[in-house]
Every structure is written in structure tokens, then in C-alpha cells.
N, C-alpha and C positions, 0 to 999 in steps of 0.2 A: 571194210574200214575206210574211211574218210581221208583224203588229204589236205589239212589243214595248212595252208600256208604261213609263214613264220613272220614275225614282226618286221624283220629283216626285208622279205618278199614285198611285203605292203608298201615301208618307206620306199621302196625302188620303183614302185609304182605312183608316190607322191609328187605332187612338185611343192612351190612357196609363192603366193602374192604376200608383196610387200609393200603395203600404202604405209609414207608417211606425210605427215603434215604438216606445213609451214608452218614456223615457230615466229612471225610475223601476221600482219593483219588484225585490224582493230576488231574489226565487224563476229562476231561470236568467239572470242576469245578466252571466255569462260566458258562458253557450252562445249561438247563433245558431238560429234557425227556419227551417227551410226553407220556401222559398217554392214552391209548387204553382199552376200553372194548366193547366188540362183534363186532370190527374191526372197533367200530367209535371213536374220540379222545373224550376224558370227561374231559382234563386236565394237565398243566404240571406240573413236582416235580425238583427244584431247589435241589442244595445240603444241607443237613441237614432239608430237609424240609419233611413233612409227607401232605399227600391228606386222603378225608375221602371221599367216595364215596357211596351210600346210592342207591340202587336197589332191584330191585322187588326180592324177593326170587328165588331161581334155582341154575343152572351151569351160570358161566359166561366165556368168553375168555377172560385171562390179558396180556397183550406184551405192553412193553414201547420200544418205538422207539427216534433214533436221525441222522437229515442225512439219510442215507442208511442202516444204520446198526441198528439193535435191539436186544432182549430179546429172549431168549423163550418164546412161549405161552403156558402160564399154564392156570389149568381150573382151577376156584374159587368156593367153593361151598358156598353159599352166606345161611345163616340160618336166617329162619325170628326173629328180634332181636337180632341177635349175627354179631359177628366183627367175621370177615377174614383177619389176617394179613400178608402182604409182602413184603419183607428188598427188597431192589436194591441198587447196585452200581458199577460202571465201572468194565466191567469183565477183566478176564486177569492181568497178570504182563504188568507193562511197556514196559517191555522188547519184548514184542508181539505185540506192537502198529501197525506196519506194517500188519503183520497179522493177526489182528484185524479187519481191514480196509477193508481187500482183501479176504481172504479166511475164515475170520472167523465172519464175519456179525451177522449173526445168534447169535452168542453167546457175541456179544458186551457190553451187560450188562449185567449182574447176578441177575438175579432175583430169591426168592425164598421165600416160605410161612413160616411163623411163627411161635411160639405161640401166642407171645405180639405184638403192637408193639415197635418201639424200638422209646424211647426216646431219640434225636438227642442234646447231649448237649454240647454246646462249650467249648472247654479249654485255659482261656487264656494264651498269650501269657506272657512269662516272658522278663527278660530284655537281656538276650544272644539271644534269637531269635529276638527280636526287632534289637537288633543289627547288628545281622546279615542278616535280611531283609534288613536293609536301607543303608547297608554296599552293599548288592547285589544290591539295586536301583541306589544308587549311584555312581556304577561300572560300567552297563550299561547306566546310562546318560550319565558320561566321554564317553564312547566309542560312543555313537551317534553324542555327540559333534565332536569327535575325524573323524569318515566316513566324517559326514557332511565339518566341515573344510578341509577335503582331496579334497574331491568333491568339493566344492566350487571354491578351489583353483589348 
């Protein structure tokens, strides 16, 4: 007969990576990043969002990817019972976007290990940025309106 280890055995042998992701940053703000451990996907992280990832004890390989372009791969040392955590978020100035793209792939996101992790928490919005949102939406629908009736006509 077989001795079958108990569900109990295995969590003690687990640990946790914990990426989460700045709830900041213009640059892929709608997109998600795929989450990578030992070169297979396990998951994506929207913005402001955190992933908890629960794996056998050891070294692990972390890189989040989007597109063509990703992360460093760091190693994760994964302790059984203990959290591993890791901030990400669009690397680079805006201002690099181009070379972001093209010569700087590799370092597209910023990733980097922690102590905590980081608790992602929204700031509302007051009434001068409301404003000036639907001030900015407003601006561009006139102008669409404005192509379209050129074109049209």
C-alpha cells in the first residue's frame, strides 16, 4: 500500500508569490500582463490588481510579458509558508515609449521584489478632475463629430 500524502503535507511544502501592480501609470492601463512562472503563463494582473500564486517550495522564474515586450526575469525564492512579494509596473518615462518598443523590450515593465505587498488603493476622483475629464471627452467627440462631417461632406 502507498503512502499518499495529505493535502495538509503539500500546503507545508508550498510557498506564495505575490505580484501586484501599480494602480498608477498611463502607458497600458487597459491592458493586463501576463503573468509567467518557469516560462509557462499562470495568469494575468490588470492595473491595481495583485495575483497570489501558491507553489511547491524552491527557486522559481518570474517575467511578466505583454505584446513582445516584458520584464526581467527574476528568480523568486519561494519559502514554504512564506510570501514572496513583487511590485510591477510600466517601465520607463513616457517619454521612452518609442524605445520602449524597439530597443528596449526587455525592460518594458519594472518589475521588482518587495518586502510587503503593496496594497493598490484607489483615490477618488474630486470635482476639478471630473471636470476636466468630461471637459477632455467632450473635446474629442466635437472633434469626431467635426472629421466625420468633413468626410461625409
Amino acid at each position: 500500500m502507498h503512502n499518499v500524502p495529505s493535502a495538509e503535507a503539500d500546503r507545508q511544502k508550498q510557498g506564495t508569490i505575490v505580484v501586484s501592480r501599480a494602480p498608477d501609470g498611463g502607458r497600458d492601463q487597459f491592458r493586463r500582463y501576463k503573468v509567467f512562472v518557469d516560462d509557462a503563463q499562470v495568469g494575468l494582473i490588470g492595473r491595481g490588481q495583485t495575483v497570489r500564486l501558491d507553489l511547491p517550495a524552491g527557486p522559481h522564474r518570474l517575467q511578466l510579458r505583454i505584446a513582445w515586450c516584458t520584464s526581467p526575469t527574476l528568480t523568486a525564492m519561494v519559502e514554504p509558508g512564506e510570501a514572496t512579494s513583487f511590485r510591477c509596473a510600466p517601465g520607463g518615462e513616457p517619454s521612452e515609449a518609442l524605445s520602449a518598443v524597439t530597443v528596449g523590450t526587455a525592460d518594458y515593465i519594472a518589475l521588482q521584489q518587495t518586502d510587503e505587498p503593496m496594497e493598490a488603493a484607489r483615490v477618488p476622483r474630486n470635482g476639478t478632475t471630473r471636470f476636466r475629464l468630461a471637459t477632455a471627452l467632450g473635446f474629442l467627440g466635437g472633434c469626431l463629430v467635426l472629421i466625420g462631417a468633413w468626410i461625409w461632406h
